[in-house]
C-alpha positions in Angstrom: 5.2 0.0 44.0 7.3 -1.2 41.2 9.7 -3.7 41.9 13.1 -5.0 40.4 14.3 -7.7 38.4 17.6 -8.6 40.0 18.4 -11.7 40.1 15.7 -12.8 37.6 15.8 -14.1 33.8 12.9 -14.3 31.9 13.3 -18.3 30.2 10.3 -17.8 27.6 8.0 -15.9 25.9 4.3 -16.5 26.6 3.4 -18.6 24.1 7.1 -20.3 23.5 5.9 -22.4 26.3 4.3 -25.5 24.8 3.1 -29.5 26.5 6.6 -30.5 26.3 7.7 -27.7 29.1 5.2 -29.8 31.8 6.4 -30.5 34.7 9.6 -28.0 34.2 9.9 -24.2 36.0 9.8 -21.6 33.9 10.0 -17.3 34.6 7.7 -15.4 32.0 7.2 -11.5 31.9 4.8 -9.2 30.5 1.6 -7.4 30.5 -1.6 -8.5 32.6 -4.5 -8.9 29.9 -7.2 -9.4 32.7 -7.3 -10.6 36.6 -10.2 -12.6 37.8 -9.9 -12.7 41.5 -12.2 -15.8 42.4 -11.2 -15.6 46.4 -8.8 -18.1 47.3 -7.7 -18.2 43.7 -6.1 -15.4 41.1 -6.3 -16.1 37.5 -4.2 -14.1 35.2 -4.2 -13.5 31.4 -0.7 -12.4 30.7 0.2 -11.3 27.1 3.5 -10.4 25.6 4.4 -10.3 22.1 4.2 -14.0 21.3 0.6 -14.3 22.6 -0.9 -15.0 26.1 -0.6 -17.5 28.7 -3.1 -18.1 32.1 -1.3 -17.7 35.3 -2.8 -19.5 38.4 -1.9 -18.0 41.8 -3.3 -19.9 45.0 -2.3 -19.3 48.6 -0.1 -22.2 49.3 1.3 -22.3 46.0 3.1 -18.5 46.6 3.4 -16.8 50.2 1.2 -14.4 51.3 2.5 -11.4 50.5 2.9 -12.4 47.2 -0.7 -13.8 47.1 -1.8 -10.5 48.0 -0.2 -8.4 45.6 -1.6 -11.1 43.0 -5.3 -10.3 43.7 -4.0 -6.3 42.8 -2.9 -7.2 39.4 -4.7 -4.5 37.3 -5.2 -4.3 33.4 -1.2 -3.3 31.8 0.6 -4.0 35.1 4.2 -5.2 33.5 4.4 -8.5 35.6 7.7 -11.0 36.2 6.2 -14.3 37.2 8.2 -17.6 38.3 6.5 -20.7 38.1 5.5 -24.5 37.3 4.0 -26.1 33.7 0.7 -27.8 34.1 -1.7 -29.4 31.8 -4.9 -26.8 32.0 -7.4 -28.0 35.4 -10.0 -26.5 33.5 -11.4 -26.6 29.6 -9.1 -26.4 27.6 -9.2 -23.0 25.6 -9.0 -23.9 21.7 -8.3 -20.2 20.6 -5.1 -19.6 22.5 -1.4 -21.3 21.2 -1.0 -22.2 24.9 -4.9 -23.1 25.5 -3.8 -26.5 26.7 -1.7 -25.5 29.7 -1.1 -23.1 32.2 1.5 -21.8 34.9 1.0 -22.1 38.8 2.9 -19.4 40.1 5.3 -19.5 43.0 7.1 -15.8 42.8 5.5 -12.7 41.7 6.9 -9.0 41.1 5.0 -6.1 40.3 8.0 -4.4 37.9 5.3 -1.4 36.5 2.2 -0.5 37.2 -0.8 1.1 34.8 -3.1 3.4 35.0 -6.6 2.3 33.3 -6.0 2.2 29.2 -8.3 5.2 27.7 -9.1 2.0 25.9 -9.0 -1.7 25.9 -5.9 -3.8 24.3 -7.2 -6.4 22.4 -7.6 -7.6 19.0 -10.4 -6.0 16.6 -10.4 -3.0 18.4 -13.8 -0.9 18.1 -12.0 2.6 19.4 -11.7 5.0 17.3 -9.1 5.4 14.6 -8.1 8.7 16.5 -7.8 8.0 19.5 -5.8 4.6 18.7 -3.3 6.8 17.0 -3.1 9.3 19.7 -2.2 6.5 22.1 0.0 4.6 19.5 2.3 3.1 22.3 -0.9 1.5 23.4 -2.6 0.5 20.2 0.6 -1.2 18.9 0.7 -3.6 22.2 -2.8 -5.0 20.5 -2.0 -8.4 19.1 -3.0 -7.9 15.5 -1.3 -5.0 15.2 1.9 -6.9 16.8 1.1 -9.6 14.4 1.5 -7.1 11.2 4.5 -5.4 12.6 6.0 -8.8 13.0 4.7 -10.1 9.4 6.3 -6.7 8.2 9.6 -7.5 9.5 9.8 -10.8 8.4 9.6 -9.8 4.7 12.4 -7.2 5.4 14.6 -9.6 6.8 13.6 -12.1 3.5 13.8 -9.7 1.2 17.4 -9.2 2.6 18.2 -12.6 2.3 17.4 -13.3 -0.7 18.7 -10.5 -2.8 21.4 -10.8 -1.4 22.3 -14.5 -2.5 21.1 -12.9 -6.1 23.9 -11.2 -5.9 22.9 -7.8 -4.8 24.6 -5.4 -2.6 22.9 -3.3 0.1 23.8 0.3 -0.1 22.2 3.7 1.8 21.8 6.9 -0.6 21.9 10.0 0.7 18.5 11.7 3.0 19.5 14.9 2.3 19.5 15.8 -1.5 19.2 18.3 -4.0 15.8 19.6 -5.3 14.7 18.2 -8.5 11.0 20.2 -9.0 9.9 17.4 -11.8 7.5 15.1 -9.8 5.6 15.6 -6.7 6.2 18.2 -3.8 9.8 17.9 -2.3 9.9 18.4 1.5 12.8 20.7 2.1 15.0 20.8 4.7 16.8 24.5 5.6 21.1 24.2 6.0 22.0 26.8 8.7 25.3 27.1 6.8 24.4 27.9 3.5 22.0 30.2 4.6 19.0 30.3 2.3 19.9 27.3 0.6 17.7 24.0 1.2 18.3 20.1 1.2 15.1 18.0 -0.3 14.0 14.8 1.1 14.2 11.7 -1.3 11.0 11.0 -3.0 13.0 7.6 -4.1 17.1 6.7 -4.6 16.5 7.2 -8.4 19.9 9.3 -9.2 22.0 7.8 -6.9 20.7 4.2 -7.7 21.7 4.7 -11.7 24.9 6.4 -10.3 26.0 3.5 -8.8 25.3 1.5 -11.8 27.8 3.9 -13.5 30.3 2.9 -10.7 30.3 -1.0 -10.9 28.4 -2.3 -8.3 26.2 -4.3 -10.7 23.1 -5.1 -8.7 22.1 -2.7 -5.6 19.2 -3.0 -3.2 17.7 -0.9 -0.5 15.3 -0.6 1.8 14.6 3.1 1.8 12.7 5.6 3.7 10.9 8.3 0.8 8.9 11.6 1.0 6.5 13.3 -0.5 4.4 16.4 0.2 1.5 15.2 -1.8 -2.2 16.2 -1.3 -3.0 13.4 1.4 -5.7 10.9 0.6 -6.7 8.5 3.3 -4.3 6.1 2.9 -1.4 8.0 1.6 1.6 8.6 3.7 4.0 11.6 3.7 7.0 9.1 4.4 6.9 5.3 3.0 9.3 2.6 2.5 10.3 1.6 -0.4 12.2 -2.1 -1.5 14.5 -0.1 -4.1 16.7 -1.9 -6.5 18.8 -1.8 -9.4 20.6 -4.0 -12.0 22.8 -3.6 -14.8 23.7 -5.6 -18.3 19.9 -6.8 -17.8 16.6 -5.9 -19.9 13.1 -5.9 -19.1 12.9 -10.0 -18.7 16.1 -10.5 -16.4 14.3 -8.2 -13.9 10.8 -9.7 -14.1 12.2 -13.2 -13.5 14.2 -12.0 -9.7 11.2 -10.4 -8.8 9.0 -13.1 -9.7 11.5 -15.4 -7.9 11.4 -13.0 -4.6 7.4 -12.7 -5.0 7.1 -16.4 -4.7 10.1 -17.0 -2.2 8.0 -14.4 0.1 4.7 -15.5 -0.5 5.4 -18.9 0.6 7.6 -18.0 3.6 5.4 -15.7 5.1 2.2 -16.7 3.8 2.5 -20.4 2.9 0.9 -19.2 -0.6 2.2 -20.6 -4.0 2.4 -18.0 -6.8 2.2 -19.6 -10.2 5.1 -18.3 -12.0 5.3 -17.1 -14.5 2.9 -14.2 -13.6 0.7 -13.3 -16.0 1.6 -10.0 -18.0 -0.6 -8.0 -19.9 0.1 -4.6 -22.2 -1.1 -1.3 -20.2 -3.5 -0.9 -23.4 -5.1 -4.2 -22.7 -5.3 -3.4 -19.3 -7.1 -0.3 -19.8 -9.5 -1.7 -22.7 -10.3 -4.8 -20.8 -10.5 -3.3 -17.2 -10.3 0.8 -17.3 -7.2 0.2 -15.2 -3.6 0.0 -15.2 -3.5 -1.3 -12.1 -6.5 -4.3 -12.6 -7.8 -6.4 -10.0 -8.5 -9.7 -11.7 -10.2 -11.4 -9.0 -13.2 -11.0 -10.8 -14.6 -10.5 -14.5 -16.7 -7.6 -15.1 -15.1 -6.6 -18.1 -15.1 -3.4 -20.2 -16.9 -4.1 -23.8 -16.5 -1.5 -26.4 -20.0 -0.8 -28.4 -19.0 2.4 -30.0 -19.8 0.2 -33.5 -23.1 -1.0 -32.1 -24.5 2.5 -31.3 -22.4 4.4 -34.0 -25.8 5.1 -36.0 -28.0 5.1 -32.9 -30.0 8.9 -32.0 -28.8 8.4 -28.7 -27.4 12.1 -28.4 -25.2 11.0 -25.4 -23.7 8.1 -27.5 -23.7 10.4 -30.9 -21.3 13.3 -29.0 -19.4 11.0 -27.4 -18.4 9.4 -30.5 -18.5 12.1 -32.8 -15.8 13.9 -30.3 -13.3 10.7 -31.1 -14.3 9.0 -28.0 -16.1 6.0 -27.4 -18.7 4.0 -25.7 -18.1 0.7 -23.0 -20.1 -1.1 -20.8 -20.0 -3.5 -17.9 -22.0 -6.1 -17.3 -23.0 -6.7 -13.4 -24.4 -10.4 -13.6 -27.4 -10.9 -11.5 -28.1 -7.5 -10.8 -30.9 -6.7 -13.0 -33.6 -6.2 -9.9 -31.4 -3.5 -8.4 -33.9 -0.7 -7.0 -34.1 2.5 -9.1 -32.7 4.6 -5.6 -29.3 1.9 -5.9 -29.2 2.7 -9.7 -28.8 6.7 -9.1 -26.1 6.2 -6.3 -24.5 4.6 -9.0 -25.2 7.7 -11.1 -23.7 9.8 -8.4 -20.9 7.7 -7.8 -20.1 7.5 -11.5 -20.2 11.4 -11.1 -17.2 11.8 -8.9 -15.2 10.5 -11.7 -15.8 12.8 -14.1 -18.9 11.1 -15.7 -22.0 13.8 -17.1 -24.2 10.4 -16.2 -24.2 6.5 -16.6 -27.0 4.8 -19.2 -28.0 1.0 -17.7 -30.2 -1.5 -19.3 -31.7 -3.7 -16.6 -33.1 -7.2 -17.7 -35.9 -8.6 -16.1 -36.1 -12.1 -15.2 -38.9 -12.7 -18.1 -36.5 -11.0 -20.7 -37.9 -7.8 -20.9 -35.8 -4.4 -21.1 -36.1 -1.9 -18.3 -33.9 1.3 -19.2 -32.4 4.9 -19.3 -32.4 5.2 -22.5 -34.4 2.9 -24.8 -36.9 5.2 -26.3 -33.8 7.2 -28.6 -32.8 3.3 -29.7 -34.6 1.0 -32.2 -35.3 -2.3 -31.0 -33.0 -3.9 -33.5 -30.5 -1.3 -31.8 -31.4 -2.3 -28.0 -31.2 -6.1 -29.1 -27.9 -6.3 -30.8 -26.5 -3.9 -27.6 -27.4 -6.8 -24.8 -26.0 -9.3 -27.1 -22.4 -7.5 -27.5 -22.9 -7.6 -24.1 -23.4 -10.7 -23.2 -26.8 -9.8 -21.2 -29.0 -12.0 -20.2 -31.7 -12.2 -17.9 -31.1 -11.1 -14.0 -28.4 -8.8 -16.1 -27.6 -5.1 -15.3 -25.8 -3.0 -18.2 -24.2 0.1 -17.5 -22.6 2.3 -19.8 -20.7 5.8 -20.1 -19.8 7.3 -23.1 -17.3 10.2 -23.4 -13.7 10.7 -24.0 -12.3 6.8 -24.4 -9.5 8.0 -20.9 -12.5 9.3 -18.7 -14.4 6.1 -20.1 -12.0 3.9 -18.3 -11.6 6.0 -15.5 -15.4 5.7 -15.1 -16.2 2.2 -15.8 -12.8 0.9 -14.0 -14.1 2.5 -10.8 -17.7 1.7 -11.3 -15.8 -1.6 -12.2 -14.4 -2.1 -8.6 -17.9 -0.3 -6.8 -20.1 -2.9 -8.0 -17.4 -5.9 -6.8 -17.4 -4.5 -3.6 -21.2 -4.2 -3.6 -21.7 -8.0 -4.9 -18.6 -8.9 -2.5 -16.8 -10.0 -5.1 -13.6 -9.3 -3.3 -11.7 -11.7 -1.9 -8.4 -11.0 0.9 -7.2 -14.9 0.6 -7.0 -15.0 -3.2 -3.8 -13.2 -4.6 -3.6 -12.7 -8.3 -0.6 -10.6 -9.7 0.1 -9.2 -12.8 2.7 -7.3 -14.6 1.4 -4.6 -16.5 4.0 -3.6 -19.7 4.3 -1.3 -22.2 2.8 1.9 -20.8 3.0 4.9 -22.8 6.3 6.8 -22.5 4.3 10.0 -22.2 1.3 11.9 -20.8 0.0 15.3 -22.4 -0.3 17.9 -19.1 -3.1 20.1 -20.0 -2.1 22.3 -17.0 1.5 22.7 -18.2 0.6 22.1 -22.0 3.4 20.2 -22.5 4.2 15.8 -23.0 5.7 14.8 -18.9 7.0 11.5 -18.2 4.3 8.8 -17.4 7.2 7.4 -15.0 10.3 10.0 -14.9 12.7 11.2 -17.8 15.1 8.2 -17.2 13.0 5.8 -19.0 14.0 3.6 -21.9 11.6 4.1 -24.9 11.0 0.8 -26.7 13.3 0.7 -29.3 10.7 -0.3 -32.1 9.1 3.4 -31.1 12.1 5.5 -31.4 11.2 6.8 -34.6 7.9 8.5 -33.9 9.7 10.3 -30.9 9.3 13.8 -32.7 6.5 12.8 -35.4 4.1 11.3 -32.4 5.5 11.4 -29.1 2.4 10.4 -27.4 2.1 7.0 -29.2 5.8 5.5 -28.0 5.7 3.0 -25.5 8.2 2.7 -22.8 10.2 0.1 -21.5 8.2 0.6 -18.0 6.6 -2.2 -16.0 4.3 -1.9 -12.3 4.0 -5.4 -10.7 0.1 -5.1 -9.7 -1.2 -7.3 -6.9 -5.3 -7.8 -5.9 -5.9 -4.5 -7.6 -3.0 -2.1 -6.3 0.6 -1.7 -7.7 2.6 -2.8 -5.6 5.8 -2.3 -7.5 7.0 -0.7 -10.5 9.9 -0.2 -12.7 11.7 0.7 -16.0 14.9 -0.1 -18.1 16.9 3.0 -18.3 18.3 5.5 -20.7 22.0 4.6 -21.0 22.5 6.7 -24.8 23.4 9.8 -24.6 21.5 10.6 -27.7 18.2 9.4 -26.8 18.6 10.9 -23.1 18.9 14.5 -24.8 16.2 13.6 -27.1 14.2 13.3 -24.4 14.5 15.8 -22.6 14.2 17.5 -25.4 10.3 16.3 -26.3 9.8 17.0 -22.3 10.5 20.9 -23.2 14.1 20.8 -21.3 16.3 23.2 -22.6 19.7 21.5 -22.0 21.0 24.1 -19.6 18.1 23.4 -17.6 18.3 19.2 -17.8 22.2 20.1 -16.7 20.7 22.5 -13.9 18.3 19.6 -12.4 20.4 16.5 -13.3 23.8 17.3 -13.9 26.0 15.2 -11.9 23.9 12.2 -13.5 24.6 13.5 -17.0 28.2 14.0 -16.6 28.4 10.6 -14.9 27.1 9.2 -18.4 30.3 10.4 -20.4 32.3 7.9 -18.5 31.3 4.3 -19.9 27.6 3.5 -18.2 25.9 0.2 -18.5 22.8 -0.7 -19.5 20.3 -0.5 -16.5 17.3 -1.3 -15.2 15.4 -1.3 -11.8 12.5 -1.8 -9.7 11.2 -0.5 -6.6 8.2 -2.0 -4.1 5.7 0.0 -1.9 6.8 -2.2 1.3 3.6 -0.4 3.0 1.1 -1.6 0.7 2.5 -4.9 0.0 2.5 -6.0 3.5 -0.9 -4.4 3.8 -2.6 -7.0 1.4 -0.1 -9.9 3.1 -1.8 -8.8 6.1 -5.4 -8.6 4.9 -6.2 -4.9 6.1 -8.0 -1.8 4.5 -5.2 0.5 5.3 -1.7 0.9 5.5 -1.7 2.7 8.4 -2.6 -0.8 10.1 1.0 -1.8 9.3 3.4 1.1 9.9 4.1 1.0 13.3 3.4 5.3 13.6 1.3 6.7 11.1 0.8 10.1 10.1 -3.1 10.9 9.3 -4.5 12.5 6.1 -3.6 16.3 7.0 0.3 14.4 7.6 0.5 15.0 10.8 1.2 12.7 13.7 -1.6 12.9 16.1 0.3 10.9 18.9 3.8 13.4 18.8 1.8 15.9 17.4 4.3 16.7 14.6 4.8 19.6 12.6 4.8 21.7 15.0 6.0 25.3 15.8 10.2 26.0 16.3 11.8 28.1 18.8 12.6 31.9 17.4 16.0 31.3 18.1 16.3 28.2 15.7 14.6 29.7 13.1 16.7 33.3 13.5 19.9 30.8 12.6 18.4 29.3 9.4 17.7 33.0 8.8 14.2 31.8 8.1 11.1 34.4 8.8 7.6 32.8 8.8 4.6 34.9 7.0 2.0 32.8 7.1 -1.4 34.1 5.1 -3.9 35.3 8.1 -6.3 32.7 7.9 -3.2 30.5 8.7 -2.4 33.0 11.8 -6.6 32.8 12.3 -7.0 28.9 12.6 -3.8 28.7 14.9 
């Protein structure tokens, strides 16, 4: 029967309670880890937030009743327990804060009881990811979950701080907005009094953050909730958080040093990690030559080496097409994996595959020197020889290569890249090495819409020594865009902003905007822009994925406190789900869904 708490005040936290506290009374509440009832004796693990403390209840110490009610403690009973400090009778426990002492308890009360867990609560858990999320209340009273959540709030509350004594002023933009189709999916929200008209969800503050540039405020921050109604992959989300920000009078330096300032303020507050500044920054076309990546993990080598002038002459017919279609040929050199077994070598193959590759070519080197390879017999010796040397083979060596268009060359080799560290466990969580990626290219060709979009969205400042081959070439002008990338994933990224009117219409313009439409889809921000605007620039941080690498886990589902899953759906509230008739008849909203829809349901 649960009890009360009148009349009680809990004095600490579990593990609050240190050495110093001996001898003193102390009330503690929370949730029983385990109960081992040895007889005249109750031990009890109790856990809260803070971590776990032993309880020791003996008859004598506590009256019977509560004695009693002691050796009933099951597994997440919510317990209130009033007691005394002591140093620990027994060993002491060297994996527990509070391993030194413990409490003898003279009051107990019982304030909730538990039905068994449909699993245990305790740190690494083995249950399955399903069921975990399913019972989310219960999965986020595990400690290492607590511990992320907790790690999670602390950067918020530091990132807080310190932008604001930078100067910067924390201001909410609007949740429901107007739909703006450039981009991913919108998730669109019906308005019962504008029948048949729709809000859309923010995929980011973008508009409103340059809008408020245009009004003075100087420097603005924001912790923001965003949405998008992507294709899921595993560790995608449907809503995120993002650390949104924006600056004005600044260009692409003053907003690289604050960030590397907050970077380095956070790393060591939470982490107790110094990052070297300045961070290293590299071109997005050294990026992709040297690693196949804009987003490179520089934990480890493996570099990409061009050959195409090694093999331009070669018979090779794999090497000839590739180059005689204008694209090249790299390889990467995996040190000390020459012996792999052929079966390893043709996962590779496959693996290569899902990226787009026709195949991979490898040279392996055998210990004794000698060549063991795919493709040898189309290549003269003098050929084979010069191709280890550009690539730095040597024996114990394995060379792979693709060859094809010089973009699905990086995307292959930067993956294979990353497969191959992960294999040699190359990879690893305590080292953090950042690096700003610059210069990306202003534009991508869309082969689906046949048509240059925005590599980043149409607000972004070409680099000025570009401007002329806007019309000529638009696909060679760089932008003014930067992604801050940390261990391999971008964890932040950013541009300085169009604030000419000229070059604004120019490029919507190349972006195949007629200007009725750029005034359809962004207006408000255009008109804004005839008033005086400042020059602009901004950043904004995926807060999931950087506290997922602070944290050390896989997924970023491990540090949002309820995830959706990969369909977006939340398996514990079991959201979307169906509306009432009635709500949907006053949106004046009729659903047809296609039949197998109607089928599956």
């Amino acid at each position: 029967m649960a009890e009360s708490m009148k009349g009680l005040k809990r004095t600490h936290r579990c593990a609050e309670v240190t050495k110093a506290e001996i001898g003193s009374t102390v009330t503690l509440m929370g949730w029983v880890q385990k109960s081992r009832n040895k007889g005249g004796i109750v031990f009890v693990d109790l856990r809260d937030r803070s971590g776990i403390m032993q309880i020791i209840f003996e008859n004598g110490d506590i009256d019977a009743e509560g004695f009693e009610k002691a050796g009933k403690l099951r597994s997440e009973f919510v317990i209130a327990v009033t007691g005394h400090v002591e140093a620990r009778s027994g060993a002491v426990n060297e994996n527990l804060a509070t391993g030194e002492i413990e409490i003898r308890a003279n009051s107990l009360r019982v304030l909730s009881e538990s039905e068994t867990p449909p699993f245990p609560i305790e740190e690494n858990s083995k249950t399955r990811e399903e069921v975990r999320l399913k019972y989310r209340y219960l999965d986020l009273r595990r400690p290492d979950l607590q511990k992320n959540l907790i790690l999670r709030s602390k950067v918020a509350v530091l990132v807080r701080q310190f932008l604001a004594d930078e100067g910067f002023l924390e201001i909410e933009t609007p949740i429901l907005n107007k739909s703006t189709p450039e981009g991913a999916r919108d998730y669109l929200v019906p308005s019962r009094i504008h029948p048949g008209s729709f809000y859309a969800l923010p995929q980011s503050p973008q508009i409103f953050k340059q809008l408020l540039m245009c009004s003075g405020y100087d420097r603005y921050f924001q912790i923001a909730k965003c949405f998008r109604d992507e294709d899921l992959r595993a560790d995608r989300q449907p809503e995120f958080t993002q650390i949104d920000m924006e600056l004005s009078f600044v260009d692409v330096d003053d907003v690289i040093d604050v960030n590397e300032r907050m970077l380095a303020h956070l790393f060591k507050e939470v982490l107790g990690v110094e990052v070297q500044l300045p961070i290293q920054r590299m071109t997005w076309k050294e990026a992709m030559n040297r690693f196949g990546s804009d987003k490179p993990d520089l934990r480890f080598g493996m570099e990409l080496t061009d050959v195409s002038d090694v093999v331009k002459d070669c018979e090779f017919v794999v090497f000839k097409s590739a180059l005689e279609m204008g694209g090249s040929v790299r390889g990467i050199n995996a040190k000390g994996q020459g012996s792999m077994p052929r079966k390893k070598i043709d996962k590779l193959v496959e693996f290569a595959k899902g990226y787009g590759a026709k195949g991979l070519a490898y040279i392996a080197i055998h210990e004794d020197g000698t060549l063991k390879s795919s493709f040898s017999k189309f290549m003269k010796e003098e050929e084979m020889k010069a191709l280890v040397e550009k690539m730095q083979g040597e024996a114990g060596d394995l060379l792979l290569f693709a060859a094809d268009k010089t973009k699905l060359v990086w995307d292959i080799l930067g993956a294979l890249r990353l497969e191959m560290a992960r294999q040699m466990d190359l990879l690893d969580k305590n080292e953090y090495r950042f690096v700003w990626i610059t210069e990306f290219p202003l534009l991508e060709w869309s082969e689906e819409e046949n048509r240059f979009t925005a590599m980043h969205h149409p607000f972004t400042m070409p680099m000025e020594e570009d401007l002329h081959l806007i019309d000529s070439d638009p696909g060679a002008v760089r932008a003014k865009a930067y992604d801050i990338v940390l261990n391999g994933n971008e964890i932040g990224g950013g541009s300085v902003r169009i604030h000419q009117n000229d070059i604004q219409e120019k490029m919507f313009e190349v972006l195949g905007f007629t200007k009725e439409q750029a005034y359809n889809q962004f207006g408000f921000l255009l008109n804004a822009f005839k008033y005086g605007v400042p020059p602009h620039a901004g950043l904004a941080y995926g807060l999931d994925r950087m506290v997922m690498l602070m944290a050390k886990e896989d997924s970023i589902r491990e540090v949002i406190a309820f995830p959706k899953v990969k369909d977006a759906s939340c398996l514990m509230s079991e959201a979307p789900n169906v509306v009432d008739e009635k709500q949907l008849k006053e949106l004046c909203i009729k659903v047809d869904l296609p039949e197998e829809t109607t089928e599956e349901k």
